[in-house]
C-alpha positions as CSV (number, residue, x, y, z in Angstrom):
1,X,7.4,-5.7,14.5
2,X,7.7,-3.5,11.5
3,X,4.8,-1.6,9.5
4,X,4.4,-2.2,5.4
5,X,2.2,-0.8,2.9
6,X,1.6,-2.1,-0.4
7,X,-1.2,-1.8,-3.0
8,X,-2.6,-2.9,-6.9
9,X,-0.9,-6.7,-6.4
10,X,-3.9,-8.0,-8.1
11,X,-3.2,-11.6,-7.4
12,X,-4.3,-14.0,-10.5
13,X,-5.0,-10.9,-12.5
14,X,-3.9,-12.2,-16.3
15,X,-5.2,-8.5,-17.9
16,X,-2.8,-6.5,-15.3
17,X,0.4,-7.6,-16.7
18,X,-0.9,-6.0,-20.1
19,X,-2.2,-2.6,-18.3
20,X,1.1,-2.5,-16.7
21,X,3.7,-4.0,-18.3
22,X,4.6,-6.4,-15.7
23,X,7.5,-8.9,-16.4
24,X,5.2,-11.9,-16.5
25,X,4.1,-14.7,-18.9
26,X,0.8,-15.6,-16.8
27,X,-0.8,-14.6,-13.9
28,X,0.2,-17.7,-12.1
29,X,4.3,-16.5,-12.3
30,X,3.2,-13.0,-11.2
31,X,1.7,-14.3,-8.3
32,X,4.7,-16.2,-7.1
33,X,7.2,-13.2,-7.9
34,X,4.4,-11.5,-5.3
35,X,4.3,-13.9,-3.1
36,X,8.0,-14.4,-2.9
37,X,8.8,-10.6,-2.8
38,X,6.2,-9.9,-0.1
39,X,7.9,-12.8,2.0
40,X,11.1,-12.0,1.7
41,X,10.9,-8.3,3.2
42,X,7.7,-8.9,6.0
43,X,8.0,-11.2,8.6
44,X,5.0,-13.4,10.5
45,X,4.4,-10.5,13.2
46,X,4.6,-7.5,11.0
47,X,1.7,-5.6,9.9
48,X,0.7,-4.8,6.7
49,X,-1.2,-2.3,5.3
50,X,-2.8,-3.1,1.4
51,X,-4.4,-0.3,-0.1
52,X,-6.6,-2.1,-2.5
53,X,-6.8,-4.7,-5.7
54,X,-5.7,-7.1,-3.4
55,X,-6.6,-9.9,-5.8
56,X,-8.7,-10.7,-8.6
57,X,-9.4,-14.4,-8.6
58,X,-11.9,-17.0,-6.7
59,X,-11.9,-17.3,-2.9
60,X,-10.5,-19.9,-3.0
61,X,-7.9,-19.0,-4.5
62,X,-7.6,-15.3,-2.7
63,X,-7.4,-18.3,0.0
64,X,-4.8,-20.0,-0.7
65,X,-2.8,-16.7,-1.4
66,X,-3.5,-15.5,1.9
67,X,-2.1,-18.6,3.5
68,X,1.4,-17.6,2.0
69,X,1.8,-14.2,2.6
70,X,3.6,-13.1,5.9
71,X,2.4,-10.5,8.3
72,X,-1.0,-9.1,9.6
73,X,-3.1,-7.8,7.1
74,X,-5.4,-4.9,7.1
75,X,-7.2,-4.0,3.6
76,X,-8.3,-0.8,2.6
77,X,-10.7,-1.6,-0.5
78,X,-10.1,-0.4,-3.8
79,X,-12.3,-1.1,-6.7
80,X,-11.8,-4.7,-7.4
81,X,-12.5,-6.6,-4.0
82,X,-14.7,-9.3,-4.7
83,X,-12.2,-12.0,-3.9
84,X,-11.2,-10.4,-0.9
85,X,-14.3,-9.5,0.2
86,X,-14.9,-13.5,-0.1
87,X,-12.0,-13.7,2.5
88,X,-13.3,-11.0,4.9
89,X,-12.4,-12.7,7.8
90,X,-9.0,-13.5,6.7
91,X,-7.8,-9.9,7.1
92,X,-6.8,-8.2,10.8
93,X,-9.6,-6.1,9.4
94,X,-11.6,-4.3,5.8
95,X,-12.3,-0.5,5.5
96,X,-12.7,1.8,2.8
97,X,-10.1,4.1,4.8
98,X,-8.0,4.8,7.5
99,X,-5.6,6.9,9.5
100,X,-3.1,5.1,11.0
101,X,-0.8,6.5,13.8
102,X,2.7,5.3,13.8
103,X,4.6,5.8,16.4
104,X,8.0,7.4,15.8
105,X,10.3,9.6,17.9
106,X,11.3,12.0,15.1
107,X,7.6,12.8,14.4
108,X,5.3,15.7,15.2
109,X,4.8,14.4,18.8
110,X,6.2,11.4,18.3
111,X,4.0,10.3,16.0
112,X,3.3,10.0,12.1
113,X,0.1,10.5,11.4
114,X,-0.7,8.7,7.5
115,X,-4.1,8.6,5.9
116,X,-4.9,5.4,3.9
117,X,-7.3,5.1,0.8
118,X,-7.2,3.3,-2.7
119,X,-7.2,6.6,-4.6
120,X,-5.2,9.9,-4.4
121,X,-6.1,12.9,-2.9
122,X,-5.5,16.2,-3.3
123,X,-5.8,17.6,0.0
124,X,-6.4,15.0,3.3
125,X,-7.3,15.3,6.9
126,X,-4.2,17.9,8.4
127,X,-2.2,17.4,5.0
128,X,-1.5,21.1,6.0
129,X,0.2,19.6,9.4
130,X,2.5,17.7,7.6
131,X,0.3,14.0,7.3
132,X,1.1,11.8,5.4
133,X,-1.2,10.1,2.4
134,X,-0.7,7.0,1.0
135,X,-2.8,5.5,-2.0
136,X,-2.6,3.3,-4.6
137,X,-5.3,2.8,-7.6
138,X,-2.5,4.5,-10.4
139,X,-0.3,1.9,-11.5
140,X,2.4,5.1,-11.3
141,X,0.4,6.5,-14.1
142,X,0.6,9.9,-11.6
143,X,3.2,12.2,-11.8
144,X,4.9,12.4,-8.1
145,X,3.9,15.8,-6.9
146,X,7.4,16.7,-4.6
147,X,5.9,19.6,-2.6
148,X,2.9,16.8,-1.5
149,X,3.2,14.6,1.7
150,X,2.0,11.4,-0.3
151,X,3.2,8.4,-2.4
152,X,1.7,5.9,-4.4
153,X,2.5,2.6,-2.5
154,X,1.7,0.6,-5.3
155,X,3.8,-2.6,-6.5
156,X,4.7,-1.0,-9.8
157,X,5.9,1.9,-8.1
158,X,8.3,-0.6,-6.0
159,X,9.9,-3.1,-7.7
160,X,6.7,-5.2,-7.0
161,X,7.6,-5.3,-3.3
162,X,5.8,-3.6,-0.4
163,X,7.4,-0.6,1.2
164,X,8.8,-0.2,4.9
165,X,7.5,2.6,7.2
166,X,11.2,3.3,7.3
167,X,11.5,3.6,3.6
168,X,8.1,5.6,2.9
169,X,9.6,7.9,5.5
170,X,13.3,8.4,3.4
171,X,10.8,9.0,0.4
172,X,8.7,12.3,2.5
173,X,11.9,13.4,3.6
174,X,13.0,14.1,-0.2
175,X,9.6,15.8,-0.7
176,X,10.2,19.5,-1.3
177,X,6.8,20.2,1.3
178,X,6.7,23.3,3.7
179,X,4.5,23.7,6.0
180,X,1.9,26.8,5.1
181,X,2.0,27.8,9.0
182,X,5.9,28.3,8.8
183,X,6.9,32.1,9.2
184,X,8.8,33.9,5.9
């Protein structure tokens, strides 16, 4: 079972491929490049971790989505839920945040602690340990900060795709952060 995180997919969303620039003619053909992106990298058991804008459509439709998309799905809400909220109970679970432990041999005690929300943060529960922070909300309108432990997990940060633990961790590793308990 592997971990994902994605954000800003904004299923049936028409105005996003405007605000962003995405490659699509309609809403309808951005959803299926979703859809079939998301598919083809998590698999039934996986869990994945949105970060909010899930979808902006009817519930019905939210639905329907929902029915396609691989993996266990836990929501952290951004500002446009109302179709998700619809779907509640679809979802392994909907918070406003969350800090996820993930557990990994080459981590602080073998494990990588990441806080969740929609929106970036400056400073985060133990950032100044070395946690993680993962958001979404920007569209990769933020400048990466390289000394900062966190990412924006957004789809138009990522080719549209969600992002591995694996390959969030190659991203910290790059990051230029040190500790402010290490000794000069």
């Amino acid at each position: 079972m592997n971990t994902w995180f994605t954000a800003d997919t904004h299923f049936g969303h028409t105005n996003i491929i405007k605000y962003t620039k995405r490659p699509f003619l309609n809403a309808k053909a951005m959803d299926e490049a979703l859809i079939a992106n998301w598919n083809a990298k998590v698999q039934p058991g996986d869990n994945v971790y949105h970060l909010g804008d899930f979808a902006l459509n009817s519930a019905s439709e939210c639905n329907d989505i929902l029915d396609r998309l691989n993996g266990n799905i836990h929501l952290i809400r951004g500002n446009h839920e109302a179709s998700a909220e619809a779907c509640a109970k679809r979802f392994v679970w909907v918070r406003d945040y969350y800090e996820l432990m993930v557990e990994d041999e080459e981590a602080h005690q073998g494990q990588q602690s990441i806080v969740l929300f929609h929106y970036a943060m400056r400073v985060w529960n133990a950032s100044h340990h070395g946690n993680w922070s993962l958001y979404g909300h920007s569209h990769g309108t933020l400048p990466d900060e390289p000394a900062s432990r966190s990412i924006d997990v957004g789809v138009d940060v990522h080719n549209l795709s969600p992002l591995s633990y694996q390959e969030v961790k190659v991203i910290m590793a790059k990051k230029q952060w040190v500790s402010p308990f290490a000794r000069e």
